[in-house]
C-alpha positions in Angstrom: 0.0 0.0 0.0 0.9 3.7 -0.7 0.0 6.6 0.2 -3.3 7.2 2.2 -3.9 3.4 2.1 -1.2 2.8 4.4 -2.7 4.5 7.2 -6.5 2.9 6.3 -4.8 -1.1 6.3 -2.9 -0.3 9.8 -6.8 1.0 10.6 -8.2 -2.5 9.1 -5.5 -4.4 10.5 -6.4 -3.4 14.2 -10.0 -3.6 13.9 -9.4 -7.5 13.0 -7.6 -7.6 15.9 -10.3 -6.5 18.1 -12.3 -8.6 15.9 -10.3 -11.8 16.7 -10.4 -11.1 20.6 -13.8 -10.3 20.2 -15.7 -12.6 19.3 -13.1 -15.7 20.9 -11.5 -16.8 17.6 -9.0 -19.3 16.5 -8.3 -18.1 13.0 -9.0 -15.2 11.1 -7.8 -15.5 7.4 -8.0 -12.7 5.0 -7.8 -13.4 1.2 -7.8 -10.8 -0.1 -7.0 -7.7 1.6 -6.5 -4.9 -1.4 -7.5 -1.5 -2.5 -10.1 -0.4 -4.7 -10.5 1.3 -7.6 -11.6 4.3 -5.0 -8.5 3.7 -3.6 -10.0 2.0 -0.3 -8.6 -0.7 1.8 -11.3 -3.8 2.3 -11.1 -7.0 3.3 -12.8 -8.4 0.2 -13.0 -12.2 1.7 -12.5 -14.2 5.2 -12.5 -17.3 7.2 -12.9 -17.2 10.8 -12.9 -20.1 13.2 -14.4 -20.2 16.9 -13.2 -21.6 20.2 -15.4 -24.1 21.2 -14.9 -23.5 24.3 -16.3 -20.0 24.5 -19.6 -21.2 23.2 -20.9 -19.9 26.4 -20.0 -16.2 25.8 -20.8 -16.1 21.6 -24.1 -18.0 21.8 -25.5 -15.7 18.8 -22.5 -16.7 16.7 -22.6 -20.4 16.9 -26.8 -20.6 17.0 -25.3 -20.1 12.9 -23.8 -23.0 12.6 -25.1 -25.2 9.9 -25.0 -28.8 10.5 -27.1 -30.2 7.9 -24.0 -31.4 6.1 -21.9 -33.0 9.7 -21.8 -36.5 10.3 -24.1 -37.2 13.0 -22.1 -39.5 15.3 -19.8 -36.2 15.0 -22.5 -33.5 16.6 -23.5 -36.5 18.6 -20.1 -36.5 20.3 -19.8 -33.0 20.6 -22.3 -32.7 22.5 -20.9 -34.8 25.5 -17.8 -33.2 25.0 -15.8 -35.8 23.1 -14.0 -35.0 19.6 -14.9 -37.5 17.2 -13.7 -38.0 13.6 -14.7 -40.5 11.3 -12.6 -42.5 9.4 -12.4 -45.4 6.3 -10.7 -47.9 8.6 -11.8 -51.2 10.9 -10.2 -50.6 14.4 -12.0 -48.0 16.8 -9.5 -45.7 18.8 -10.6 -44.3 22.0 -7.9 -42.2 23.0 -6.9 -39.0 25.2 -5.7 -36.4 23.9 -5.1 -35.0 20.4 -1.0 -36.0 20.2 -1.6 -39.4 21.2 -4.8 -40.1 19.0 -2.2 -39.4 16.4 0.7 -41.9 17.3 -1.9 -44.6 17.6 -4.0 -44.2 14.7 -0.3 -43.7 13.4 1.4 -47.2 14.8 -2.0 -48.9 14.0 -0.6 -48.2 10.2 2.8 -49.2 11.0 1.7 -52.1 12.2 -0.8 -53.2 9.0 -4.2 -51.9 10.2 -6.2 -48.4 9.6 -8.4 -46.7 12.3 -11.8 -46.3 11.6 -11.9 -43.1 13.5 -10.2 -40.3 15.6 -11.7 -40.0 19.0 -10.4 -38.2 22.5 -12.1 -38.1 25.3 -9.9 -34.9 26.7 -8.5 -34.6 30.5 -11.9 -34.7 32.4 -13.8 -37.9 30.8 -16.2 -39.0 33.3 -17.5 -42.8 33.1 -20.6 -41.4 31.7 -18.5 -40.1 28.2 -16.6 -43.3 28.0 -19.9 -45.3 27.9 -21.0 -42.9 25.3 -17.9 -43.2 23.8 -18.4 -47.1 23.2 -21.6 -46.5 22.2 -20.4 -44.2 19.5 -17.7 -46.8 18.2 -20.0 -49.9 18.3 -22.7 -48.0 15.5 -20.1 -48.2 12.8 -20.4 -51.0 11.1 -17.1 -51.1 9.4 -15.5 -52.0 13.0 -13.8 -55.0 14.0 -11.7 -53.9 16.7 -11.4 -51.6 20.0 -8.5 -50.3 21.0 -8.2 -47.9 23.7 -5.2 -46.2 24.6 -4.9 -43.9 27.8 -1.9 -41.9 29.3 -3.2 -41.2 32.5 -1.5 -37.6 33.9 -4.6 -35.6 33.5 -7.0 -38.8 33.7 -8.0 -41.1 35.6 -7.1 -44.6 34.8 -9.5 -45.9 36.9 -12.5 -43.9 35.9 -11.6 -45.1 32.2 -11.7 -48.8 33.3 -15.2 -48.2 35.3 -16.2 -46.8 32.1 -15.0 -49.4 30.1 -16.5 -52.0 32.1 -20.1 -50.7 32.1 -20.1 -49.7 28.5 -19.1 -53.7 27.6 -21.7 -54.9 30.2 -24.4 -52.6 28.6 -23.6 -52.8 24.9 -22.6 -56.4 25.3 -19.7 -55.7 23.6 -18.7 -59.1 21.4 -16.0 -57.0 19.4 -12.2 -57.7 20.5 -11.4 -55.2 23.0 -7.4 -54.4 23.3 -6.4 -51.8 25.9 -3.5 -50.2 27.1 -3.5 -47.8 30.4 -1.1 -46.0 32.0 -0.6 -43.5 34.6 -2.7 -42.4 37.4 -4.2 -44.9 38.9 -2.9 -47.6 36.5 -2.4 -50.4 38.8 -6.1 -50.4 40.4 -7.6 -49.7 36.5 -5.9 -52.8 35.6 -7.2 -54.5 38.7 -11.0 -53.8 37.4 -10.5 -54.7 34.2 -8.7 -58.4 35.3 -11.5 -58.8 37.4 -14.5 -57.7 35.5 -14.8 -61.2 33.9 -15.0 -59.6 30.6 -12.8 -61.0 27.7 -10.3 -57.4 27.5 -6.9 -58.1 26.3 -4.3 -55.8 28.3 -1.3 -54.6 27.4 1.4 -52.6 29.0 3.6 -51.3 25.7 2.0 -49.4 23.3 3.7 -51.4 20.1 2.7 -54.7 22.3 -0.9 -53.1 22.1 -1.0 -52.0 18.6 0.3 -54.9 16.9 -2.4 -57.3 18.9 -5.2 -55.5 17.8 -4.3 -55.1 14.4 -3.9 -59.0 14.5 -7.5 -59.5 15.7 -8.6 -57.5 12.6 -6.3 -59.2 10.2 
């Protein structure tokens, strides 16, 4: 910019700033920001992503979303607070935390398999979301496998194995169930789930894990 317009972008620039704080977002892209022929400085297009977690303070903005296009078992997650993606493969990954959803659905490949979806149930998971996390990962058809996989600093193993427990009682889970915890609680979670008389195969290494479950699939 020359000119005048240097002084109206710095005036744009700051206003999407205020913007961005504003209304709690994540992103705000610009494409593009030019001058007219009248020699003014607009933002002619933009994309803007929301926290999530501010929901609560921008009410009017996310009573916009459309969701005629989502996948259902997607907005059905969201709304007990777990992050669900689907995916094209055959072993279900219940999981904590975005970085370690990642290695697993990434040794599951190393190992010969493909995930059949991206799921975290985040730092506070209640029993109550793992059972409605099962209940998510048994409604896809495509499945042949469980595998959860839990580092337990935030969470508690033990609520995770309570969870895991009622969800197979309830669903009557007949799918092979793999799981590996550890962490908090570890030692009593494991206790649970070698005396819930269920047929859950533990492990205690995460490539010990991965490459069981991609053998029940295979």
């Amino acid at each position: 910019f020359e000119g005048d317009a240097v002084q109206q972008a710095a005036t744009e620039i700051k206003k999407l700033y205020k913007l961005f704080i504003g209304v709690d977002a994540t992103q705000v892209e610009v494409n593009p920001f030019g001058l007219t022929d009248q020699n003014e400085v607009v933002c002619f297009d933009a994309k803007i992503n929301f926290d999530d977690n501010a929901q609560f303070r921008q009410k009017e903005i996310f009573e916009m979303e459309d969701t005629s296009e989502s996948d259902p078992r997607e907005l059905e997650a969201a709304e007990h607070d777990l992050n669900y993606i689907a995916m094209e493969g055959n072993i279900a990954c219940l999981v904590n935390g975005a970085g370690l959803a990642m290695a697993t659905m990434d040794i599951i490949q190393l190992h010969g398999g493909s995930p059949a979806n991206f799921l975290d149930v985040g730092g506070k998971v209640q029993e109550s979301q793992v059972e409605k996390a099962f209940n998510l990962l048994t409604k896809d058809p495509a499945v042949k496998a469980i595998f959860v996989n839990i580092f337990g600093g935030i969470v508690d193993c033990k609520i995770i194995a309570s969870g895991i427990i009622n969800a197979c009682n309830k669903t009557g889970l007949e799918l092979p169930l793999v799981v590996r915890l550890k962490g908090a609680n570890m030692d009593a979670a494991r206790e649970l789930l070698a005396n819930s008389g269920l047929d859950i195969k533990a492990y205690d290494e995460l490539d010990d894990a991965a490459g069981a479950v991609v053998q029940f699939v295979n």
